[in-house]
C-alpha positions as CSV (number, residue, x, y, z in Angstrom):
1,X,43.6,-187.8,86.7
2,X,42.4,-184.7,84.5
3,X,44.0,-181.6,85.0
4,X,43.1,-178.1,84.7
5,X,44.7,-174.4,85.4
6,X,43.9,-171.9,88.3
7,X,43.4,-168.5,86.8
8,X,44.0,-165.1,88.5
9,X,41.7,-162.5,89.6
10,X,41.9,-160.8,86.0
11,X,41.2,-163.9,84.5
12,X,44.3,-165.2,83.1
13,X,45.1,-168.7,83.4
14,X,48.4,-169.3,85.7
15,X,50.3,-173.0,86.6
16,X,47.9,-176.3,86.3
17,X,46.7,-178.5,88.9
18,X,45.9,-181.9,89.0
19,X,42.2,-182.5,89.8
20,X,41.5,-184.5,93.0
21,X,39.9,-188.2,92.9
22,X,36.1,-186.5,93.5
23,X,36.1,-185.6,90.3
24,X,36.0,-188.6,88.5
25,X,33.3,-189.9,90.4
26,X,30.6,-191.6,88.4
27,X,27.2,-190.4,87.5
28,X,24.7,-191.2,90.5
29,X,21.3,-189.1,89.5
30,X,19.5,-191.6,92.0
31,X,21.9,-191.1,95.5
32,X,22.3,-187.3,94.7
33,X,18.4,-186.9,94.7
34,X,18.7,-188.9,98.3
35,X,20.7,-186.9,99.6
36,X,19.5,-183.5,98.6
37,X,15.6,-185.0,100.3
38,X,17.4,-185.6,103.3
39,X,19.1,-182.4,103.9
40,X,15.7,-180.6,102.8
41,X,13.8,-182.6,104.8
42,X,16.0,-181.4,108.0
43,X,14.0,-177.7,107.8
44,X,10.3,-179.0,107.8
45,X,8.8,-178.0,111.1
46,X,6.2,-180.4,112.3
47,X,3.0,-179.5,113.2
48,X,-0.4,-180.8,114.2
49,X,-4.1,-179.7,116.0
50,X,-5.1,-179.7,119.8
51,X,-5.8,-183.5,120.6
52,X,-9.3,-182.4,122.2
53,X,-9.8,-180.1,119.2
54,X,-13.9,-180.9,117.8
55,X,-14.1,-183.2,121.0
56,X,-14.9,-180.7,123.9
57,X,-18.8,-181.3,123.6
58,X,-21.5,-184.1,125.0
59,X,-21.8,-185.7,122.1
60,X,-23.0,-189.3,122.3
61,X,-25.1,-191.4,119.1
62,X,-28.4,-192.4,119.9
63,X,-28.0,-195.9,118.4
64,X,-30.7,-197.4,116.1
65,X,-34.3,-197.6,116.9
66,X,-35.1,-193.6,117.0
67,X,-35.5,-192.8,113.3
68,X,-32.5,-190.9,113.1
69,X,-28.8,-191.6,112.1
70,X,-26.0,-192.6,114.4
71,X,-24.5,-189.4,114.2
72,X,-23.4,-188.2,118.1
73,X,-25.6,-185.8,119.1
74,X,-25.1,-182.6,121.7
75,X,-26.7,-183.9,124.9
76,X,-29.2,-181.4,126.2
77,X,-32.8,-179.5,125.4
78,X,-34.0,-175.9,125.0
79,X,-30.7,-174.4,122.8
80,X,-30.0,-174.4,119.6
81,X,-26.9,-176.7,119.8
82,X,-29.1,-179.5,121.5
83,X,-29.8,-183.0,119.1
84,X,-27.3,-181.6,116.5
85,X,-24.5,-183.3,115.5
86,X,-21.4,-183.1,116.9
87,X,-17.8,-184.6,117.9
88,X,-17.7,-186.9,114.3
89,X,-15.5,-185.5,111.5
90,X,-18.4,-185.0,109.4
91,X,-20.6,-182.2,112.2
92,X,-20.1,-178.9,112.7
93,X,-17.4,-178.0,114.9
94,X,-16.6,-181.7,115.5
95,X,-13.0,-182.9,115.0
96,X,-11.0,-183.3,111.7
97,X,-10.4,-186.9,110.0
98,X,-7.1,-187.4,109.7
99,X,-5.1,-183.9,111.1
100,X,-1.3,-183.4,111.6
101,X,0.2,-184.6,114.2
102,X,3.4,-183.0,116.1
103,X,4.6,-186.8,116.3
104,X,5.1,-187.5,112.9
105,X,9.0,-188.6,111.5
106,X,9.8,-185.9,108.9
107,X,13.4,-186.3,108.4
108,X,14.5,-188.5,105.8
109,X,17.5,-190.8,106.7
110,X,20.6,-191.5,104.1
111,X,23.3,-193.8,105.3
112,X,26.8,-191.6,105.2
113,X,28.1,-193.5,102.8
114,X,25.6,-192.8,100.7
115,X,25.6,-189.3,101.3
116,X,29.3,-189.1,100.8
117,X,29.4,-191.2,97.6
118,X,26.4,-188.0,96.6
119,X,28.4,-185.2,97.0
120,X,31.4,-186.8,95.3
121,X,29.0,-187.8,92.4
122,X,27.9,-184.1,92.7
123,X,31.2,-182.6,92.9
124,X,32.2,-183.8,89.9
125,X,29.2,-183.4,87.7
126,X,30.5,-179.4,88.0
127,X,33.2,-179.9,85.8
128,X,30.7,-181.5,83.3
129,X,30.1,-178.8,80.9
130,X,27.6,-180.0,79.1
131,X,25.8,-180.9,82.6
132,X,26.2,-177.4,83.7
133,X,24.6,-176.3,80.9
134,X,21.5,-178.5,80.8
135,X,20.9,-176.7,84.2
136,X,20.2,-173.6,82.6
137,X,23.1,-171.7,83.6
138,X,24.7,-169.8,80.8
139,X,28.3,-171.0,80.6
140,X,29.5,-169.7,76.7
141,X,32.1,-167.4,78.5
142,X,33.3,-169.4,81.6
143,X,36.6,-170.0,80.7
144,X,37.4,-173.6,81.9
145,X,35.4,-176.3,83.9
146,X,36.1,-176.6,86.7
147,X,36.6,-173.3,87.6
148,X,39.5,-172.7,89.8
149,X,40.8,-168.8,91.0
150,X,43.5,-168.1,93.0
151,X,42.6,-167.5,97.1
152,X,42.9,-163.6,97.0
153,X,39.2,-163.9,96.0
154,X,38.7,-165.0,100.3
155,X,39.4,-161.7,101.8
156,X,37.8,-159.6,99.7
157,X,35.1,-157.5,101.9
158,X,33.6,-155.5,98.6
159,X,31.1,-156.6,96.7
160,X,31.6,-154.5,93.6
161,X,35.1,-156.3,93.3
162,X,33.9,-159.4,93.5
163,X,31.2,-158.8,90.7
164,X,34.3,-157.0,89.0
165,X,36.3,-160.8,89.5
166,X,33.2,-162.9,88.5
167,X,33.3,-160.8,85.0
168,X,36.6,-161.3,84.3
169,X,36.2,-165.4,84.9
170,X,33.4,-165.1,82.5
171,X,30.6,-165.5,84.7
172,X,28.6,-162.5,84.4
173,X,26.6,-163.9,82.1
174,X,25.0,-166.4,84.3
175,X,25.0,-163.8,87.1
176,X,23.1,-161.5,85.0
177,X,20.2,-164.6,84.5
178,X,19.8,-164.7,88.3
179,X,19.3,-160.8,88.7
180,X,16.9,-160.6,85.8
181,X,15.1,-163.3,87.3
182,X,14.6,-162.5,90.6
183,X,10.4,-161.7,90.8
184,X,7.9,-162.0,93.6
185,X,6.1,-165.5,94.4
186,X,3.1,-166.8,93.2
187,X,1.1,-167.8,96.1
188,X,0.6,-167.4,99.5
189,X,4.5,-167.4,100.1
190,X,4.2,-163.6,100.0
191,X,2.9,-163.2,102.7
192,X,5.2,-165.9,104.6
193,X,8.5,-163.9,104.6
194,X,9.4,-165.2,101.2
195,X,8.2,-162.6,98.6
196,X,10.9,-162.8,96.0
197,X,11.9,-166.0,94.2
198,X,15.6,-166.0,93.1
199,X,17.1,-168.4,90.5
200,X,20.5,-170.3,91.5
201,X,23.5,-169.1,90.3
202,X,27.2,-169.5,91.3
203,X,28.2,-171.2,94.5
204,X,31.9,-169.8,95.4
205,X,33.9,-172.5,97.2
206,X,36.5,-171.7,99.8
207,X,39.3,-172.9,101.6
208,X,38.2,-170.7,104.6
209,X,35.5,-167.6,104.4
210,X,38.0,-164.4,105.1
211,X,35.1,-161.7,104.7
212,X,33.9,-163.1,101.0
213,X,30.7,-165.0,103.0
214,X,29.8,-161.2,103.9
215,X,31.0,-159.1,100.3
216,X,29.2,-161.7,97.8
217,X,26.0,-162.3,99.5
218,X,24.1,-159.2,97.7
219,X,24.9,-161.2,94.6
220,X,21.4,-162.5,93.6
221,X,21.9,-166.4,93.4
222,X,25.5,-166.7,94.4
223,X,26.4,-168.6,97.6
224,X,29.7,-169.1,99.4
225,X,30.8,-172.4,101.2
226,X,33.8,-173.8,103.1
227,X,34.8,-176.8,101.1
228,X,34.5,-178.8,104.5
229,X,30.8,-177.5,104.8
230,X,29.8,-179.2,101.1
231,X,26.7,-180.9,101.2
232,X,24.5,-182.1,98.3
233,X,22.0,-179.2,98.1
234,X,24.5,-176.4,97.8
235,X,26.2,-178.8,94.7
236,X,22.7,-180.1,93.5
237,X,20.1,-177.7,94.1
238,X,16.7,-178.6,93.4
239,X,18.0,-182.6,93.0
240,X,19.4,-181.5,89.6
241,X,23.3,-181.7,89.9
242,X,25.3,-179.4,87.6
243,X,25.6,-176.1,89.5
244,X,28.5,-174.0,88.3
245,X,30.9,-173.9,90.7
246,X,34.0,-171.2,91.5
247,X,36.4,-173.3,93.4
248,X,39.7,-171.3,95.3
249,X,43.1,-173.1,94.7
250,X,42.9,-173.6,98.7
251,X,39.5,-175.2,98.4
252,X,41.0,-177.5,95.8
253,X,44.3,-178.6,98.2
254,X,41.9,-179.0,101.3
255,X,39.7,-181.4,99.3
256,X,42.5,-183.5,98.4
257,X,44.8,-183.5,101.4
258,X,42.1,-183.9,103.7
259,X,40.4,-186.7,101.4
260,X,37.0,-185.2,102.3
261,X,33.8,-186.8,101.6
262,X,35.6,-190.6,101.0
């Protein structure tokens, strides 16, 4: 098994660990894209249209034999709505073709094996530098991959100092490509409750969140998870694995003595 060194919150590199079995799982481009689908597909809301929506009229076709198509027309005489067209998909005010429906199956299943076998095939693809790299984050100052600090970095409850460790572990850089690229939407997402688009940056891995969830979250791009809570979009966002990762040394021990995602 490969090893590496955990480093301290000034950046110097301390004793070496041993790397746990996850990371020398192989390359699986095809299961990580599964699983990322399935856990996106778990936020669609389903919606659909009024069954009686277009359908609340006397419409009724006239059959042949009246010089006129077979259109259903609006029962009645003396208004304007009377012989139109109604009720078909293709009359005003009638109902729609083919419309959502409430009832439809949006979440997209994965066997757990699967998804296990994704995030270990993810996991490990972080400690690819060249992978890391191909993401677009910018990596020429990150001093080792993976990236493992010591666990001061959980409690901290400021989030100058945990800009202030980021810099000294070489990250900045990439940090800096997130904030410069945060910009409003294009579209109609602005006015949806998601005006600003924000690239992905770091994602800090914990043994346990004491007050760094709350101190790095005004970091643009950077996300914080409990290495229990893993799953393929936070390793793999966008289906394209390679995310550079900050693992804590506790992080690290948990995902090895708990064997977690095997």
């Amino acid at each position: 098994m490969a090893s590496t060194k955990i480093y301290s919150m000034k950046g110097k590199a301390g004793s070496p660990v041993t790397l746990p079995s996850q990371f020398d799982t192989p390359y699986r481009p095809d299961i990580i894209k599964r699983a990322v689908l399935a856990v996106q597909s778990r936020r669609y809301q389903p919606h659909g249209v009024d069954e009686l929506a277009g359908k609340k009229n006397t419409a009724q076709s006239w059959q042949t034999g009246h010089g006129r198509s077979r259109t259903p027309r609006i029962k009645g005489s003396g208004t304007s709505a009377a012989n139109k067209g109604g009720f078909a998909p293709g009359t005003v005010g009638g109902r729609t073709a083919h419309p959502p429906e409430a009832r439809k199956v949006l979440i997209e299943r994965i066997n757990k094996r699967e998804n296990r076998l994704a995030i270990r095939s993810a996991i490990a693809q972080t400690a690819n530098k060249e992978r890391v790299q191909t993401r677009g984050h910018k990596v020429d100052s990150v001093l080792s991959f993976p990236l493992i600090v010591e666990d001061k970095i959980e409690k901290m409850s400021v989030t100058k100092d945990v800009r202030d460790v980021l810099t000294a572990l070489g990250l900045e850089d990439d940090l800096q490509r997130a904030i410069s690229g945060r910009g409003v939407r294009a579209g109609k997402g602005k006015m949806r409750g998601r005006k600003m688009k924000t690239p992905v940056s770091i994602l800090i891995v914990v043994g346990s969140d004491q007050g760094i969830g709350l101190s790095a979250r005004n970091l643009p791009g950077v996300d914080v998870a409990e290495v229990h809570g893993l799953n393929a979009e936070l390793l793999a966002p966008g289906t394209h694995p390679g995310r550079l990762v900050l693992w804590t040394k506790s992080a690290i021990e948990r995902l090895e003595s708990e064997d977690l995602f095997n």
